[in-house]
C-alpha positions as CSV (number, residue, x, y, z in Angstrom):
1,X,11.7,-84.1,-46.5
2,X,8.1,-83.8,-48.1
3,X,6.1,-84.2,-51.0
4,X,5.5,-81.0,-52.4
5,X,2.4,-80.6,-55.3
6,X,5.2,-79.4,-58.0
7,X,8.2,-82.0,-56.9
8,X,10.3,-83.1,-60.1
9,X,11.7,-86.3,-58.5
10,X,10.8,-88.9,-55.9
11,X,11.8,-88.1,-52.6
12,X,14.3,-91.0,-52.8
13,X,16.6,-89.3,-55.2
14,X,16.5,-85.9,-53.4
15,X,17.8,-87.5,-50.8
16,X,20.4,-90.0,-52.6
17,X,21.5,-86.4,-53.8
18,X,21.9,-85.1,-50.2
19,X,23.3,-88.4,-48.9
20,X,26.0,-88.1,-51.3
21,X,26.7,-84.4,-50.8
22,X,27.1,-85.1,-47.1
23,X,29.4,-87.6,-47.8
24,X,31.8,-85.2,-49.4
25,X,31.7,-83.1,-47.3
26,X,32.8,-84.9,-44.2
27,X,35.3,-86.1,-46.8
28,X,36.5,-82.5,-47.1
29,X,36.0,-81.2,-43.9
30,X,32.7,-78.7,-44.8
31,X,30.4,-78.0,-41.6
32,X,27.7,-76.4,-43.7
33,X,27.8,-76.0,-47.9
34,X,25.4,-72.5,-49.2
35,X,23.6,-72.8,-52.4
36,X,22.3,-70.0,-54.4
37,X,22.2,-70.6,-57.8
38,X,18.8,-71.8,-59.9
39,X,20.7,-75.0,-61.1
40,X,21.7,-76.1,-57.6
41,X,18.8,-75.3,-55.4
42,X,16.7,-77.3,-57.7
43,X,19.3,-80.0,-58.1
44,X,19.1,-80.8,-54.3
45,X,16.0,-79.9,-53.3
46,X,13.7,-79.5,-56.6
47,X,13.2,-75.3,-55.7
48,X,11.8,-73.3,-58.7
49,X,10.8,-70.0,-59.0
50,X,9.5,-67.5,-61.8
51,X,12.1,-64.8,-60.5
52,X,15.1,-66.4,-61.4
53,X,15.6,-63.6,-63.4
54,X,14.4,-60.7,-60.9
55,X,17.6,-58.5,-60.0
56,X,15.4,-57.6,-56.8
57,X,13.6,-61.0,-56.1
58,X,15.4,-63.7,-53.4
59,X,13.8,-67.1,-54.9
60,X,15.7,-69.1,-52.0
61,X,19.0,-70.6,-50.8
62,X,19.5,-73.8,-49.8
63,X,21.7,-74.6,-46.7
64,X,22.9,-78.2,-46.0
65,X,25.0,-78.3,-42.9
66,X,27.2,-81.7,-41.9
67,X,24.6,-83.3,-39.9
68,X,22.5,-83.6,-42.7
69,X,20.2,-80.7,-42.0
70,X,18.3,-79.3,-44.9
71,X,16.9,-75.4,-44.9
72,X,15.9,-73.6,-47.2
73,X,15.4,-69.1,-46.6
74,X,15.1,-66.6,-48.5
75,X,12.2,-63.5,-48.4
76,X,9.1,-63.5,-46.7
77,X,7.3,-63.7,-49.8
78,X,8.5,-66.4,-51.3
79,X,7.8,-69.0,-48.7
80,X,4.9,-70.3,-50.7
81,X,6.9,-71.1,-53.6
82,X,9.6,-72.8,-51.5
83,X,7.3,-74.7,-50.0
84,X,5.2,-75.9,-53.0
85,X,8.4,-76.5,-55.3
86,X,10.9,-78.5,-52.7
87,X,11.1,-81.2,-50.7
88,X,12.4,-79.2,-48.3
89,X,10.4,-78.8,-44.5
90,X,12.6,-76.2,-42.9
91,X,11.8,-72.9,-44.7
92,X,12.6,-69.5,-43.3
93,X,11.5,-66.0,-44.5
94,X,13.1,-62.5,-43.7
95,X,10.5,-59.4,-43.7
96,X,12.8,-55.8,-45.2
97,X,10.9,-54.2,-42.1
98,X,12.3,-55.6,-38.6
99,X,9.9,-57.0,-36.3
100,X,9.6,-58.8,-33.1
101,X,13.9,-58.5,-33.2
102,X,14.0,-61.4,-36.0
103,X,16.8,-60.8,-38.9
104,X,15.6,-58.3,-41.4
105,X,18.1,-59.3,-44.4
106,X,19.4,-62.4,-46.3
107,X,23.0,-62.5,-44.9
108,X,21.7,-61.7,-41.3
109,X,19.1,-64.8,-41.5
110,X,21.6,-67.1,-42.8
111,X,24.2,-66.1,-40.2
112,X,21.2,-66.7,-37.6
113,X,20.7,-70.3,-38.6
114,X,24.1,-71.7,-39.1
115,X,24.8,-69.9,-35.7
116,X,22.0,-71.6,-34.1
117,X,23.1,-74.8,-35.8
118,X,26.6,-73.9,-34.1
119,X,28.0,-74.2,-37.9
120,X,29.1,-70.6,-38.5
121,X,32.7,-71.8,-37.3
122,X,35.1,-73.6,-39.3
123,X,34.7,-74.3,-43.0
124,X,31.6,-73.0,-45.2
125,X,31.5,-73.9,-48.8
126,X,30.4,-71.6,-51.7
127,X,29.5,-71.8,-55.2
128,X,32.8,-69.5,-55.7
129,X,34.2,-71.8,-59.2
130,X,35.1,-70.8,-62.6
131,X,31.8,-72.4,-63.3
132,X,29.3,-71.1,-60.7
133,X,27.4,-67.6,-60.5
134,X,26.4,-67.4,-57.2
135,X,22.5,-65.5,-57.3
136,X,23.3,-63.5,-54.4
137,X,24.1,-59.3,-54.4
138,X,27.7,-59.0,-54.1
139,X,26.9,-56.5,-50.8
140,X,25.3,-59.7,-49.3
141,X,27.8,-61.9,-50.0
142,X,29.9,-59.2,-48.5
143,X,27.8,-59.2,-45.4
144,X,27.7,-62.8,-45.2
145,X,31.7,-63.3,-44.8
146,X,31.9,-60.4,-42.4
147,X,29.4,-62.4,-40.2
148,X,31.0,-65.6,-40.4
149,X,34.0,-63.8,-39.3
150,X,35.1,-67.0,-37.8
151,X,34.7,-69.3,-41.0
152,X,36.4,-69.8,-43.5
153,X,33.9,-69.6,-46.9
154,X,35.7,-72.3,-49.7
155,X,34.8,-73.0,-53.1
156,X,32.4,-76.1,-52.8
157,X,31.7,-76.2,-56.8
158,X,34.1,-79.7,-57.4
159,X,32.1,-81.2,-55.4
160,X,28.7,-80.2,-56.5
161,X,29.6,-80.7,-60.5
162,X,31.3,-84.4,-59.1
163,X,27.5,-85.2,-58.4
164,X,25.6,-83.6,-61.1
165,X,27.5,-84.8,-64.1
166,X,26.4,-88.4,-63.3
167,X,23.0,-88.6,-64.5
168,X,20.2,-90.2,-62.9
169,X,17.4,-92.2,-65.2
170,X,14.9,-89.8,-64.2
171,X,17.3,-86.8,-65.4
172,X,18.2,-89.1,-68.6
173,X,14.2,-88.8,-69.3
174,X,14.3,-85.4,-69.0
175,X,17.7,-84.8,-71.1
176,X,16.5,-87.5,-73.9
177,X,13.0,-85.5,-74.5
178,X,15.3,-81.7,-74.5
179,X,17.0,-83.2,-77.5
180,X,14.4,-84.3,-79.3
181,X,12.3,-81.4,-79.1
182,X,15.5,-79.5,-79.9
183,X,16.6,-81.5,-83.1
184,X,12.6,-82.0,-84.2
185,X,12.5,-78.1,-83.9
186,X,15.4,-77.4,-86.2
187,X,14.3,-79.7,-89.2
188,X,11.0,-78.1,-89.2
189,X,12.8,-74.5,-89.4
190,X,15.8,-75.3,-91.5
191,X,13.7,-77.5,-93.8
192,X,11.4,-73.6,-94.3
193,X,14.2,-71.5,-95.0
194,X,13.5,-69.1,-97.8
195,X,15.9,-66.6,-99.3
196,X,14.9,-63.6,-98.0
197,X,13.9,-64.2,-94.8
198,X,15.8,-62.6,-91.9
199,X,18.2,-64.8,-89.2
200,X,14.8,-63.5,-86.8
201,X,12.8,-65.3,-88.9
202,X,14.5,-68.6,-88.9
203,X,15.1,-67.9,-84.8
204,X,11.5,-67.0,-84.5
205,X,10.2,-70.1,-86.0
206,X,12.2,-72.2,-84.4
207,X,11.4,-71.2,-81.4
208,X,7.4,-71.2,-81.7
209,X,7.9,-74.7,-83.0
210,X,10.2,-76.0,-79.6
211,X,7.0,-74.6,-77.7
212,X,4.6,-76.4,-79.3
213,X,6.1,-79.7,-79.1
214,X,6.8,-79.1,-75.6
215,X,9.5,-76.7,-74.6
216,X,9.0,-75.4,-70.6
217,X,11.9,-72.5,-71.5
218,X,13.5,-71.0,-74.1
219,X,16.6,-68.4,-74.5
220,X,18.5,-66.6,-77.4
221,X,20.6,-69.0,-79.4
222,X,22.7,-68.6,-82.6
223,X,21.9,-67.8,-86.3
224,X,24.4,-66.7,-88.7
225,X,24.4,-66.6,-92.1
226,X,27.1,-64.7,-94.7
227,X,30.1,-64.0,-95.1
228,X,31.0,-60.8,-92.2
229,X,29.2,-63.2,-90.0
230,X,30.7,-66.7,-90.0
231,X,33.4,-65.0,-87.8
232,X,31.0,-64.2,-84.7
233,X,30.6,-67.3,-82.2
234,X,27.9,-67.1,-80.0
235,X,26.2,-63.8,-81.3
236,X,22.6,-62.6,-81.6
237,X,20.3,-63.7,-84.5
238,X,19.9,-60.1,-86.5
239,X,17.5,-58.7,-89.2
240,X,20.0,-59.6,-91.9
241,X,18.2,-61.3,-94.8
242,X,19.3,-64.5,-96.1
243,X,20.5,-64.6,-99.1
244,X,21.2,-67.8,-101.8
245,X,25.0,-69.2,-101.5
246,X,25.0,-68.5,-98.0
247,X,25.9,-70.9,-95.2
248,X,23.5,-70.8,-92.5
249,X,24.3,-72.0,-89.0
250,X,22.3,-72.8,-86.1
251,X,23.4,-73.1,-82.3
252,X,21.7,-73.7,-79.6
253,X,18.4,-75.1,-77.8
254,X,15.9,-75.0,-74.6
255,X,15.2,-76.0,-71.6
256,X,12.7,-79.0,-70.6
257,X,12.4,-79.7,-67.4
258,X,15.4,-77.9,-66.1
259,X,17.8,-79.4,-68.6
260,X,19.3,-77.5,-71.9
261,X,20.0,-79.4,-74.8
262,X,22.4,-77.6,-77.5
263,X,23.5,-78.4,-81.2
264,X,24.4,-77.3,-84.3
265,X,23.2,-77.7,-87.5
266,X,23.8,-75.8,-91.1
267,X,22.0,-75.4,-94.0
268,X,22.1,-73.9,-97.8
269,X,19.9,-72.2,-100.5
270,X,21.4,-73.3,-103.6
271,X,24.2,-75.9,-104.2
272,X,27.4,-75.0,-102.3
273,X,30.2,-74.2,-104.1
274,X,33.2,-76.6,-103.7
275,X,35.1,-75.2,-100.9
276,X,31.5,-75.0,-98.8
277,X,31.1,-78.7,-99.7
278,X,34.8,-79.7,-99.4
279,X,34.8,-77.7,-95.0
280,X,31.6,-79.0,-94.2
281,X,32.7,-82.3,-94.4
282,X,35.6,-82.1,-93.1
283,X,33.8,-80.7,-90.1
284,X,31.5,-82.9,-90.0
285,X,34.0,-85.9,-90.2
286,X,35.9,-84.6,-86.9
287,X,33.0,-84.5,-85.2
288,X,32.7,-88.2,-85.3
289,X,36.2,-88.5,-85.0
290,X,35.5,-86.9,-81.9
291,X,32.4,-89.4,-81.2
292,X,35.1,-92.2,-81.8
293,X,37.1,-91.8,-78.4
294,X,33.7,-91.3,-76.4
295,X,33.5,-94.5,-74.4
296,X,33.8,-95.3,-70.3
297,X,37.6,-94.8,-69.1
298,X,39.0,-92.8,-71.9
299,X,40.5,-89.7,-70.9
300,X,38.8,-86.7,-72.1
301,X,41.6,-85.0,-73.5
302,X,41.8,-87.3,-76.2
303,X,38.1,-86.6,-77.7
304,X,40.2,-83.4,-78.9
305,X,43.6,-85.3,-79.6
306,X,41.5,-87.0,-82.2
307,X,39.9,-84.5,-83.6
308,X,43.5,-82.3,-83.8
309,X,45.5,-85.0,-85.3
310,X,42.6,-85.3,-87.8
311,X,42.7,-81.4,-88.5
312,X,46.6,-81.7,-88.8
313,X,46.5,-84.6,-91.2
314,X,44.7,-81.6,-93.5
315,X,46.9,-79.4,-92.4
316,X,43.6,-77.2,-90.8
317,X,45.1,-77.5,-86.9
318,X,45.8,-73.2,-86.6
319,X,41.6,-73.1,-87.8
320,X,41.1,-75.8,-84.3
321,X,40.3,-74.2,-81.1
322,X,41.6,-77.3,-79.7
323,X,38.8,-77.4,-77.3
324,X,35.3,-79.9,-78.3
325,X,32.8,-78.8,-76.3
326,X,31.2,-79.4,-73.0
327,X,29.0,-80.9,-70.3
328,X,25.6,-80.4,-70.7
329,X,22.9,-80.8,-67.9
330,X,20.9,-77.9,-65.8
331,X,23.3,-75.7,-67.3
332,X,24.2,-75.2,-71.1
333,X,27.7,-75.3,-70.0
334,X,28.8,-77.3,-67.3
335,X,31.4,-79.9,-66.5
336,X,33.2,-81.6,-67.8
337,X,34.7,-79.3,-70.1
338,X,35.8,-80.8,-73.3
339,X,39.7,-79.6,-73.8
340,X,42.5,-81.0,-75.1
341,X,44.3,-80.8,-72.0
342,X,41.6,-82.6,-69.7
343,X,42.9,-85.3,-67.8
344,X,39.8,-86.5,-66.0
345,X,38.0,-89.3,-67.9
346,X,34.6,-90.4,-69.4
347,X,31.8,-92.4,-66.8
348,X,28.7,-93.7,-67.7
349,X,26.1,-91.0,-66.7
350,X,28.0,-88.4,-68.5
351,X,26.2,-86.1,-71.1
352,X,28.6,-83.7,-73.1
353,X,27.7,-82.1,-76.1
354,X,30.3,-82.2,-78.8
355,X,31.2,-79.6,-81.2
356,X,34.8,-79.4,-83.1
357,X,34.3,-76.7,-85.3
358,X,36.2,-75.5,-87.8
359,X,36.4,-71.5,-89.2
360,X,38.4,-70.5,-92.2
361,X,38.2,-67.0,-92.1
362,X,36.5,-65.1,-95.2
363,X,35.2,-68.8,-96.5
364,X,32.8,-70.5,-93.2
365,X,32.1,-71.4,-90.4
366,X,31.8,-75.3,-90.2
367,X,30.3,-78.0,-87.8
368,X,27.5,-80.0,-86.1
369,X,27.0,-80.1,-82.5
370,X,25.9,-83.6,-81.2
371,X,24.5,-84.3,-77.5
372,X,25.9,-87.9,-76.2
373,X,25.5,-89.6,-73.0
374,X,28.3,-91.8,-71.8
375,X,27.0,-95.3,-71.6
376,X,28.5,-98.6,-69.7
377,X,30.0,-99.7,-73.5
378,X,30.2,-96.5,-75.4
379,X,27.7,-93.9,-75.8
380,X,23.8,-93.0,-76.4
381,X,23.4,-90.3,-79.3
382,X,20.4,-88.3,-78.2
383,X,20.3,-85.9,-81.0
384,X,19.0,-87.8,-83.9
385,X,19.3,-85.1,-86.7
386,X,20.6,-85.4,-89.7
387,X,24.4,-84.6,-90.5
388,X,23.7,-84.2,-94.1
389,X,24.3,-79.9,-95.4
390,X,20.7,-79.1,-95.6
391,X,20.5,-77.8,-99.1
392,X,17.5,-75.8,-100.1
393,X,16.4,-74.5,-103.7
């Protein structure tokens, strides 16, 4: 490994990372694992790139085989990225136009080092989970399999998320300063709502203000305010204008340093009427009945069981999704995923974000959103916002 200009982490958590990855996969029997995603290049080997994005672009995948071997390829072009971003030393690049007999695609190159490596036999892992997108054209990834005839390709992604939902300290930096920029960001906005103003507006501002106090990304998040819109999860801010009465709701966050934070938080113009008053609490009370059961050991299932016996209690359990939210990290949604039927239970290192909400269709949408990181005795609340209704005149 190396010390690249643009490295994230010191060399001896890159390869902690590694060491640990290796370890699972003599465990399971991998001769090589493939990585092509954004969130585990740079997990292993710290790659970024500004073509994430690019449909066309091939920012870089990162091949670990069982002997410990690190390489990362990917095209010709991007070999100065790779090299300035990573820790990585070997880096490969393919050229479209053949020359000098040397592979001319992505699946031909890859194919050409694991055969080299005699680790195109046997079993190859994959980010093929419920959870992973693999950044690869499907064609490619057809390619690929046809030329490892010989392997088998597996899902590697338990192992992977077993590794990346225990934070590091340096990644608990990085996650601690996301949520603060993210909960500072909504006060200012929410605190400048005006009736009138469009759910663009409030998005807008928010989002100049997570810049300026530090933001390295941002994406499209959730605003929602009236009635025909309480019923719309995760949709698009629109032009809409804001009107007094109206619950507005906020959900979402950025990215600092590679990690997302995400929350929720609602607001008024005007007093709320009684059943506004009477939900949002309620909500806001099985949130941190949820909060209650986050501690080391406890299974995660029973964040939700508290949450649902709370809701029954009130006789509100159909309005309960019976799921609480999810891992947060390098991806907005990762594991472990927060459902009532989880079995696998809370370690220290852990950050989930938690988020019981509650609709009652034709009268709200109702919740907070809270970011926690498992601790040795309980947990660390990282987003330090208010819970209070923000009520505006």
């Amino acid at each position: 490994m190396h010390e690249s200009i643009l490295l994230e982490y010191p060399i001896s958590e890159y390869e902690e990372r590694i060491n640990k990855l290796l370890f699972h996969m003599e465990q399971d029997g991998f001769t090589a694992i493939i990585l092509t995603s954004k969130e585990n290049t740079r997990y292993f080997c710290g790659l970024q790139s500004v073509s994430w994005k690019s449909k066309t672009a091939m920012p870089g995948v990162l091949i670990i085989t069982s002997n410990g071997e690190i390489i990362l390829v990917g095209s010709a072009s991007a070999m100065g990225t790779m090299n300035a971003t990573s820790c990585v030393e070997n880096i490969y690049g393919f050229h479209l136009k053949k020359e000098n007999g040397e592979p001319n695609s992505l699946p031909l190159l890859i194919k050409d080092i694991l055969r080299q490596r005699k680790c195109d036999i046997g079993k190859i892992g994959m980010e093929l989970g419920p959870a992973c997108r693999m950044n690869m054209p499907v064609n490619d990834f057809i390619e690929l399999v046809n030329l490892c005839s010989n392997a088998t390709i597996s899902d590697c992604s338990e192992i992977i998320f077993s590794l990346r939902m225990i934070k590091s300290e340096n990644e608990k930096i990085f996650l601690r300063k996301s949520c603060e920029i993210n909960y500072k960001s909504f006060e200012y906005a929410m605190n400048s709502i005006s009736e009138g103003m469009t759910e663009y507006d409030l998005f807008r501002d928010t989002q100049r203000e997570m810049l300026r106090l530090g933001a390295d990304e941002l994406f499209l998040f959730g605003v929602r305010a009236g009635k025909e819109r309480y019923g719309q999860p995760n949709c698009v801010p629109s032009d809409r204008p804001i009107g007094r009465g109206e619950m507005i709701l906020m959900d979402g966050g950025l990215i600092y340093k590679g990690f997302y934070s995400d929350i929720i938080r609602q607001a008024i113009i005007g007093k709320p009427n009684d059943f506004q008053k009477k939900y949002y609490d309620i909500a806001v009370m099985a949130c941190e009945k949820a909060i209650e059961a986050v501690k080391p050991g406890n299974v995660i299932g029973e964040i939700c069981e508290n949450v649902n016996k709370y809701y029954s209690s009130l006789n509100l359990e159909e309005h309960f999704q019976k799921s609480c939210g999810h891992g947060i990290g390098l991806d907005i949604h990762e594991r472990p995923k927060l459902n009532i039927d989880e079995k696998k239970r809370l370690e220290p290192g852990m950050a989930i974000a938690v988020e019981p909400s509650l609709y009652i269709p034709n009268i709200g949408m109702f919740g907070i959103e809270e970011n926690l990181l498992v601790t040795e005795s309980g947990y660390e609340l990282l987003t330090k916002m208010t819970r209070e209704l923000i009520v505006l005149e």
